[in-house]
C-alpha positions as CSV (number, residue, x, y, z in Angstrom):
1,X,105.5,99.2,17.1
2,X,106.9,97.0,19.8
3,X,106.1,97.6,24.1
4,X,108.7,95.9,25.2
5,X,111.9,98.4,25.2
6,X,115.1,95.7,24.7
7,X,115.1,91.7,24.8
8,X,118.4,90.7,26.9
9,X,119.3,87.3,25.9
10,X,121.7,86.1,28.7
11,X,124.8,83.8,27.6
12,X,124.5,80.2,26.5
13,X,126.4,78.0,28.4
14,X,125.4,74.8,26.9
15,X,123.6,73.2,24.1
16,X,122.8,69.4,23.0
17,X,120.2,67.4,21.2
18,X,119.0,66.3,17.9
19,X,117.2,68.3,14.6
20,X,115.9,67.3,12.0
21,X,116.1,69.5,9.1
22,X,113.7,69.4,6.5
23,X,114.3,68.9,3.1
24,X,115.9,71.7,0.4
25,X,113.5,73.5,-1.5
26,X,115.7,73.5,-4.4
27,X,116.2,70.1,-4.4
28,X,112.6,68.4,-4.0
29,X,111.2,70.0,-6.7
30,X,114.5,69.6,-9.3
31,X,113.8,65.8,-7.8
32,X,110.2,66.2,-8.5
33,X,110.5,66.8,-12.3
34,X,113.0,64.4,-12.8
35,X,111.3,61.4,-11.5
36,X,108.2,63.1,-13.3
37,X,110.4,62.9,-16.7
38,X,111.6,59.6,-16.4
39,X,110.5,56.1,-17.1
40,X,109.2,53.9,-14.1
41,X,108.5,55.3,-10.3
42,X,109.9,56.5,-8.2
43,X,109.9,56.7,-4.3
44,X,110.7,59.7,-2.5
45,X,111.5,60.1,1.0
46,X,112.1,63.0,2.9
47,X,110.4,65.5,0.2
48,X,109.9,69.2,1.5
49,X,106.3,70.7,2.1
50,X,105.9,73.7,1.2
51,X,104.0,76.1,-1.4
52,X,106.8,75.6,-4.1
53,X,106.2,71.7,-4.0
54,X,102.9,72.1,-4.0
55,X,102.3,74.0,-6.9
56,X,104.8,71.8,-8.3
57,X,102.9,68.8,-7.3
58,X,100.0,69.8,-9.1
59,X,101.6,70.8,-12.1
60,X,102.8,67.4,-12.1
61,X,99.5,65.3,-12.1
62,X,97.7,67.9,-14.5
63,X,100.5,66.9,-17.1
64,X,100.0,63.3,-16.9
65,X,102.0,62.0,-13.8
66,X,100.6,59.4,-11.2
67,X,101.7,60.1,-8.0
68,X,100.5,58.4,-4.7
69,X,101.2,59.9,-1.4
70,X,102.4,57.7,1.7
71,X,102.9,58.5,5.0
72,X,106.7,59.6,4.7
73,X,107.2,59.3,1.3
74,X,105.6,59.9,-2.2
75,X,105.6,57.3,-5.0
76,X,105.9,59.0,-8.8
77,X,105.4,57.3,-11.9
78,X,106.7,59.3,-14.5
79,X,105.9,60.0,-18.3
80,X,108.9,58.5,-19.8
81,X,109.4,61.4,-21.7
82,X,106.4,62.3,-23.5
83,X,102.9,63.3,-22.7
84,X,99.5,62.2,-23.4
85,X,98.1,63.1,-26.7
86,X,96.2,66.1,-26.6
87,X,97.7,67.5,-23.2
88,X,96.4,71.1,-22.6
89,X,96.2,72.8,-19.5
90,X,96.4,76.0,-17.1
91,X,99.7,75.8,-15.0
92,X,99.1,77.6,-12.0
93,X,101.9,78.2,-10.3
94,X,102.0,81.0,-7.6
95,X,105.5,82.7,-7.0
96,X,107.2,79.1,-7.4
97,X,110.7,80.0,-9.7
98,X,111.6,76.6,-9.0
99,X,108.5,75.5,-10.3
100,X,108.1,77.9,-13.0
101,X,111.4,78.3,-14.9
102,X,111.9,74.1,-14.9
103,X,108.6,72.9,-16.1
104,X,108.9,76.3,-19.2
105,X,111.8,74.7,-20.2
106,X,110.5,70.8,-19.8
107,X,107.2,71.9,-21.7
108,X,108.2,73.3,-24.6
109,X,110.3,70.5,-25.8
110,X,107.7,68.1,-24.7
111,X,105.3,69.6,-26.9
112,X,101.3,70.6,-25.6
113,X,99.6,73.6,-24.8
114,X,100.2,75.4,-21.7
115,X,99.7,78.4,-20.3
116,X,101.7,79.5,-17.1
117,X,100.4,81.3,-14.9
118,X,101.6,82.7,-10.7
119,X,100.5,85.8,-8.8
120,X,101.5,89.1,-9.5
121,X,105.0,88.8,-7.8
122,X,105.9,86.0,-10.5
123,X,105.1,88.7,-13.0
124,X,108.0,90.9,-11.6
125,X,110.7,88.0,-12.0
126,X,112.8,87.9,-14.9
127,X,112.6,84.8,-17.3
128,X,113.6,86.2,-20.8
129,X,116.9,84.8,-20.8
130,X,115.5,81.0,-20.7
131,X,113.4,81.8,-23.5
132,X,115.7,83.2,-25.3
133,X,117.4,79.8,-25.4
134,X,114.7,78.0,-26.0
135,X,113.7,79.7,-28.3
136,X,117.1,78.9,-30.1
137,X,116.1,75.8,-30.9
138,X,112.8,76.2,-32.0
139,X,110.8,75.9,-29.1
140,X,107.4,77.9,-29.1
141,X,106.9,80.4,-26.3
142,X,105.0,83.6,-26.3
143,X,104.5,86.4,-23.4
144,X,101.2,86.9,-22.4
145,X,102.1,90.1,-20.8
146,X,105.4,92.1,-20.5
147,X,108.2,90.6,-22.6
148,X,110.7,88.7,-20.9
149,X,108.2,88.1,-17.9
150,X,105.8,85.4,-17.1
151,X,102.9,84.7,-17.7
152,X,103.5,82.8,-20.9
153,X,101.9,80.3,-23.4
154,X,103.7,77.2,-24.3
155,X,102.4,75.8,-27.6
156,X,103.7,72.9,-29.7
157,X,107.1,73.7,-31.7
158,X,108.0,73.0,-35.1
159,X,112.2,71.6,-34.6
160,X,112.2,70.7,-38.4
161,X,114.6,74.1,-39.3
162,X,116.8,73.1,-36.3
163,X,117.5,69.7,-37.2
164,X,121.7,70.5,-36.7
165,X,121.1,72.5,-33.2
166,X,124.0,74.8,-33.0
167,X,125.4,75.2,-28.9
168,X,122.6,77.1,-26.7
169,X,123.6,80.1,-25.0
170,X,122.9,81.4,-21.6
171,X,124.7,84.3,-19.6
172,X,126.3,83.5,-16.5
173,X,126.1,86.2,-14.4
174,X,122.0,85.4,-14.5
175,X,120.0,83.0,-11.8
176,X,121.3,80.0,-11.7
177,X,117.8,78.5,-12.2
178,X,118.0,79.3,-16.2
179,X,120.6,77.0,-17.0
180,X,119.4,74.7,-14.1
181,X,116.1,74.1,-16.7
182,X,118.0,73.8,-19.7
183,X,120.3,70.8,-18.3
184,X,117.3,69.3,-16.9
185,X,115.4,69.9,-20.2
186,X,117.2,69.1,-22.6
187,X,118.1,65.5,-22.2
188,X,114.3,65.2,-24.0
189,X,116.0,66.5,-27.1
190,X,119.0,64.8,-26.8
191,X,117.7,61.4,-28.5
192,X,119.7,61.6,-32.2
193,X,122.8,63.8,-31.3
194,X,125.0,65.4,-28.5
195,X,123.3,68.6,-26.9
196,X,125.7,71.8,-26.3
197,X,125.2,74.4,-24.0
198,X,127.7,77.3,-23.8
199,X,128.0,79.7,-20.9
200,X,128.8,83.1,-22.2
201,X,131.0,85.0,-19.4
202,X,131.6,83.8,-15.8
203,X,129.2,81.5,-14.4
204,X,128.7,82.7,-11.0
205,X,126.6,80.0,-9.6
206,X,128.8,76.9,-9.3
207,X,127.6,75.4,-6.6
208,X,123.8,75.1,-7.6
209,X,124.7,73.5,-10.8
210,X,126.7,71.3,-9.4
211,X,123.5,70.3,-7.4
212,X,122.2,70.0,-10.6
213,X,124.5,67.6,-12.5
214,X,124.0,65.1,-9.7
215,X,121.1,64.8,-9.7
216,X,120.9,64.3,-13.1
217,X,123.2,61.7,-12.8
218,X,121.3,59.8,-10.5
219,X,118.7,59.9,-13.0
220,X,120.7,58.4,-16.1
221,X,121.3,61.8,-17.4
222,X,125.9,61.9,-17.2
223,X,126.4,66.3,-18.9
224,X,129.9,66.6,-19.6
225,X,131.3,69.6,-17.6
226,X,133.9,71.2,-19.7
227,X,135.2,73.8,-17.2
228,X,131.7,75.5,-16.5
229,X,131.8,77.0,-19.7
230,X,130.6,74.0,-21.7
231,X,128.7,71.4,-20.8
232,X,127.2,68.3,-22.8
233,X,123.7,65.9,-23.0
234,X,125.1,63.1,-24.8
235,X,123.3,61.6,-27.8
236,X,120.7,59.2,-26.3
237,X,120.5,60.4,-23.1
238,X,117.0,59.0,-21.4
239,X,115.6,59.9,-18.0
240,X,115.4,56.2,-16.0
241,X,114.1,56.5,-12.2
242,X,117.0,55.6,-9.6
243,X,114.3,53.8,-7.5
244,X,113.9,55.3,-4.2
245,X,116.0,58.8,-3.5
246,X,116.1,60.7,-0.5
247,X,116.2,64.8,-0.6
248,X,118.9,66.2,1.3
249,X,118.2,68.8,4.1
250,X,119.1,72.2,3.4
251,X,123.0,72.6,3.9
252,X,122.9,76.1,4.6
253,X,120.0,75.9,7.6
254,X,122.1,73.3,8.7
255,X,125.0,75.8,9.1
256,X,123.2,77.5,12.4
257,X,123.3,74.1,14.0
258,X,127.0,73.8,13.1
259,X,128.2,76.9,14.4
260,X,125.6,76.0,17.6
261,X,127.6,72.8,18.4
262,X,131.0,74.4,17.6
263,X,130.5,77.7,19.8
264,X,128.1,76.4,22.7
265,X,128.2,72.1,23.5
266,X,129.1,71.3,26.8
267,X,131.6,68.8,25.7
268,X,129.8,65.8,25.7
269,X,127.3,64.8,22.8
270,X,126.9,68.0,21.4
271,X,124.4,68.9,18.6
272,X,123.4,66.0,15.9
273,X,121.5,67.3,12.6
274,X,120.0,64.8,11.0
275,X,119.1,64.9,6.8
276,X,122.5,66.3,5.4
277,X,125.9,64.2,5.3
278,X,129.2,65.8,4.6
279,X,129.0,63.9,1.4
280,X,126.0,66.5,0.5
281,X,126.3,67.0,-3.1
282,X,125.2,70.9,-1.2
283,X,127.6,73.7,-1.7
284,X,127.0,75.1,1.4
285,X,128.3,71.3,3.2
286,X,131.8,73.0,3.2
287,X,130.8,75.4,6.0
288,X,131.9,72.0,7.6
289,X,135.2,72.5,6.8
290,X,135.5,76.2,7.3
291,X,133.7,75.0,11.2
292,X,136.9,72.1,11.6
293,X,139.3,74.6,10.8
294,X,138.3,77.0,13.5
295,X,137.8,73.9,16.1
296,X,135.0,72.3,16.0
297,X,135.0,68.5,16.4
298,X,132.4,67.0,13.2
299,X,131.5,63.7,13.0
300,X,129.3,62.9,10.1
301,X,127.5,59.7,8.3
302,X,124.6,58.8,5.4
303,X,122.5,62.2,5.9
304,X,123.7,63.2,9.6
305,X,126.5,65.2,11.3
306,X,127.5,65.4,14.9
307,X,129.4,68.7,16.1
308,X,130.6,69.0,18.9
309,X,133.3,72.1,20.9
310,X,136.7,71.2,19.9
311,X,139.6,73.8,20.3
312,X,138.7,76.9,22.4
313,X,138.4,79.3,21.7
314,X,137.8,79.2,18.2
315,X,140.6,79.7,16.2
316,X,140.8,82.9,13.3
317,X,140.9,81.7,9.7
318,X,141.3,83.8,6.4
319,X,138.5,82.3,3.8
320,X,136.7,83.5,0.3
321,X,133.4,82.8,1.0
322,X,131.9,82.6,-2.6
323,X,131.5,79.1,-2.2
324,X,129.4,79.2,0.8
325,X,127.1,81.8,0.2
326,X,124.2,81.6,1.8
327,X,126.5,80.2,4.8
328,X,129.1,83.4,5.1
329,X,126.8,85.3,7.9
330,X,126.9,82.2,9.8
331,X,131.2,82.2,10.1
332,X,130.9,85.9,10.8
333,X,128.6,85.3,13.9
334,X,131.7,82.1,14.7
335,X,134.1,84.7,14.4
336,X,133.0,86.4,17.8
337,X,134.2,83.6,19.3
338,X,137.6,83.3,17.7
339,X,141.1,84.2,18.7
């Protein structure tokens, strides 16, 4: 397949500069539908471009929302809530889960008639178990082709037998994205009484939710975290737009340029990364820390970090990566360089 034989990469001596990261996937488009929710507009800077936003995007002004596009930023009034009488429409929305599972779960409680639609990939991902909770509650979803796969048709529900909602299940050892779009739903239902949501079994996806629960926050929405097994949407919870907000870079991309500045800076400025802070509401921010204890000298402000060799060589350290996911490879590459 390839000519050339072997590629011999000679050592790195040095390395110095800036990057700037662009912004998380997951977080542009959890920030898209929540300033799309909300009452008022809001200005967002540093939004991600890519298919998943795009899709998203569109989704966006075919259910009602007015968005204006600037040269670094995008301006989003939102729908306060509740959508033109009479909405109807074909969501198309490629192979987008971030897209797709969120708006399901916004749609059905904001009543309308949707179908949702992606290429065939998007019919191969699993999203019974959201339905399955919103269907709990009354909402009104039906597959269109294989059960517990999109696509799906989102019709107006009837929540008259479910005036006293009981607690909504959702498994924990499932993507992350399920209950993701319930918290981020449900705050439309939450108008008359407190909102449960139970977890059944472990949740294994702590630090995406937490993503999740700021956000919401920043948006008006405060869920009560009861040990990660619990949480609640208080009664008369309402979406309100924070203004302007800026979308983080993605903390775990930013983790190569970590370990870059840690393993190979010459000692003088080292590498910056600019568009993630170490107050990143990420997960993935505390491959900072695990970076620090093996050496590396990080200085960090709003939405930049500066990292430069420390202690050398690197110094060995015993962690449980579950936290850091999507960062773990990254310390195993560091580790080649440790004592």
């Amino acid at each position: 397949m390839f000519k050339t034989e072997f590629l011999d990469i000679p050592p790195l001596a040095s390395a110095g500069g800036e990057v700037r990261l662009p912004g998380s996937k997951s977080i542009s488009n959890r920030v898209l539908l929540l300033a799309a929710l909300s009452e008022g507009t809001t200005v967002v800077h540093d939004l991600l471009d890519s298919d998943d936003t795009r899709v998203m995007l569109t989704a966006l002004e075919q259910i009602g929302c007015v968005l204006e596009r600037g040269a670094t930023t995008l301006r989003i009034t939102g729908i306060a809530g509740a959508l033109p009488a009479g909405t109807k429409a074909e969501l198309f929305l490629g192979n987008a889960g971030t897209a797709m599972r969120p708006l399901t779960a916004a749609l059905s409680l904001l009543g309308g008639d949707f179908t949702m639609l992606g290429v065939p990939r998007m019919y191969e991902r699993p999203i019974g178990d959201l339905v399955d909770g919103l269907r709990q509650i009354g909402c009104s979803i039906d597959y269109l082709g294989n059960p517990g796969y999109p696509p799906l048709r989102i019709t107006p529900a009837d929540f008259s037998a479910h005036a006293q909602q009981p607690p909504i299940q959702v498994r924990g050892d499932v993507s992350s994205q399920f209950l993701t779009s319930l918290l981020m739903a449900l705050p439309l239902r939450a108008a008359q009484q407190d909102i449960h949501i139970e977890v059944v079994g472990e949740l294994i996806s702590k630090p995406y939710i937490h993503i999740t629960l700021e956000l919401l926050a920043r948006f008006g929405i405060a869920v009560k975290n009861d040990n990660w097994q619990r949480f609640t949407i208080p009664a008369g919870s309402r979406y309100r737009s924070p203004g302007d907000i800026h979308v983080e870079a993605d903390a775990s991309s930013a983790s190569y340029f970590i370990a870059l500045g840690a393993i190979a800076a010459d000692g003088s400025a080292g590498v910056r990364i600019l568009g993630v802070g170490a107050q990143s509401i990420q997960g993935d921010i505390r491959f900072v820390e695990a970076a620090q204890a093996m050496g590396a000298q990080v200085d960090s402000g709003p939405n930049w970090l500066q990292v430069r060799r420390g202690r050398w060589p690197l110094q060995a350290i015993d962690l449980d990566c579950n936290h850091i996911p999507d960062a773990a490879m990254t310390l195993a590459v560091m580790a080649l360089y440790a004592e």
